[in-house]
C-alpha positions in Angstrom: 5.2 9.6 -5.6 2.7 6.9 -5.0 -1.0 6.7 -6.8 -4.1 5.3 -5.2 -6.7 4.1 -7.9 -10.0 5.5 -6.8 -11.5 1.7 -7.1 -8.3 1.5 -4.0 -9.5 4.1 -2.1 -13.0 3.2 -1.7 -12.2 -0.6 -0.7 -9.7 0.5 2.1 -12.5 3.4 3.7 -14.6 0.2 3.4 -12.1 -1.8 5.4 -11.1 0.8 7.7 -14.8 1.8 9.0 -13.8 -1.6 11.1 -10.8 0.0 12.9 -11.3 1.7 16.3 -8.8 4.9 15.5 -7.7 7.0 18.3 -9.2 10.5 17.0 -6.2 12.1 18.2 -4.0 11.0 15.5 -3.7 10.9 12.0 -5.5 7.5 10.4 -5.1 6.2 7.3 -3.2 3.0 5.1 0.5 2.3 5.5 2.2 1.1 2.5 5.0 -0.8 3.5 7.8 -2.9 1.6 9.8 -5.5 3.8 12.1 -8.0 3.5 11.2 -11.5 2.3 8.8 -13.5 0.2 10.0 -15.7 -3.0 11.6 -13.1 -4.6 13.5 -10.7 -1.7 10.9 -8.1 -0.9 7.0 -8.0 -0.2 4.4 -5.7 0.2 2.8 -4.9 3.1 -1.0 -3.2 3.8 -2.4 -2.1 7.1 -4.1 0.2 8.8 -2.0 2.6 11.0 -1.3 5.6 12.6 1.4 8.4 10.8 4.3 8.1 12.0 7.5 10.7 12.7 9.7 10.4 9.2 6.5 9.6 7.1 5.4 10.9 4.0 1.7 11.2 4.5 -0.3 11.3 0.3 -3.8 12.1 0.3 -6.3 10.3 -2.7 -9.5 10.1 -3.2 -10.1 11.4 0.6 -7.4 8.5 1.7 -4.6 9.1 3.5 -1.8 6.6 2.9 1.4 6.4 5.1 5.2 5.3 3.8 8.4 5.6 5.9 11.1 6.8 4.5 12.9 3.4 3.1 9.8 1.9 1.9 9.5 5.0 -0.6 12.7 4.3 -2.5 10.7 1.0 -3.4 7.7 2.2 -3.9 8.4 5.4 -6.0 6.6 5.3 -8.8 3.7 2.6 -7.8 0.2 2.7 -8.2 -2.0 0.6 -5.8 -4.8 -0.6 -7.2 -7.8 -2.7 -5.9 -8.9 -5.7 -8.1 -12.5 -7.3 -7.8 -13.1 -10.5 -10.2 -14.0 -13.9 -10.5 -10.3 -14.9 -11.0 -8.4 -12.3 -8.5 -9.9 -10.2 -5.5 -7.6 -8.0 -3.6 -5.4 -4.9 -3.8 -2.2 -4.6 -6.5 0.9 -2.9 -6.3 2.0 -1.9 -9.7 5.6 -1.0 -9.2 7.9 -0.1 -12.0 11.0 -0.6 -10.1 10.4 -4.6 -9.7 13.0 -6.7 -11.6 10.9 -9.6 -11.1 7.6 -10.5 -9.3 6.6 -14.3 -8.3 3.7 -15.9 -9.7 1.3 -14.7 -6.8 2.4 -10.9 -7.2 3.5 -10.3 -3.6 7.1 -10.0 -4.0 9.7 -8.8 -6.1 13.2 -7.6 -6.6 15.1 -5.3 -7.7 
């Protein structure tokens, strides 16, 4: 399982009242883990139709999209939305990284 921070939830509606969605499918965030960055894997966010195989969660009214490999990464995680002088942005929190770099992006495990 996968938790969206409320903060998370409101800043991608935000974000995604710029996306033209076809109103025939289901809309929502995709949470994605690919290969490569600094340290094997990386996150990836973006905005995205579901998708046959995904596990559709539901948060704070936002729908969020992972395929089926992606959640053996993710399990666990909580995205989270940061807004500060220092840091602006959204955070995965994942308890299955090993390691992260210095900019937070990627991991391994």
């Amino acid at each position: 399982m996968v938790t969206i921070t409320e903060t998370a939830a409101q800043k991608a509606a935000i974000l995604m009242q710029n996306e033209k969605p076809d109103p025939e499918k289901e809309f929502g965030l995709r949470m994605k883990v690919v290969g490569g960055g600094c340290s094997g894997f990386q996150y990836e966010l973006g905005f995205d139709k579901s998708r046959s195989g995904d596990r559709v969660i539901d948060q704070h009214g936002l729908k969020v999209f992972l395929d089926p490999r992606s959640i053996l990464y993710l399990a666990g995680s909580t995205l989270d939305y940061k807004d500060g002088l220092m840091e602006s942005g959204f955070k995965v929190e994942n308890p299955n990284a090993n390691s992260t770099c210095g900019c937070g992006e990627s991991f391994s495990v």
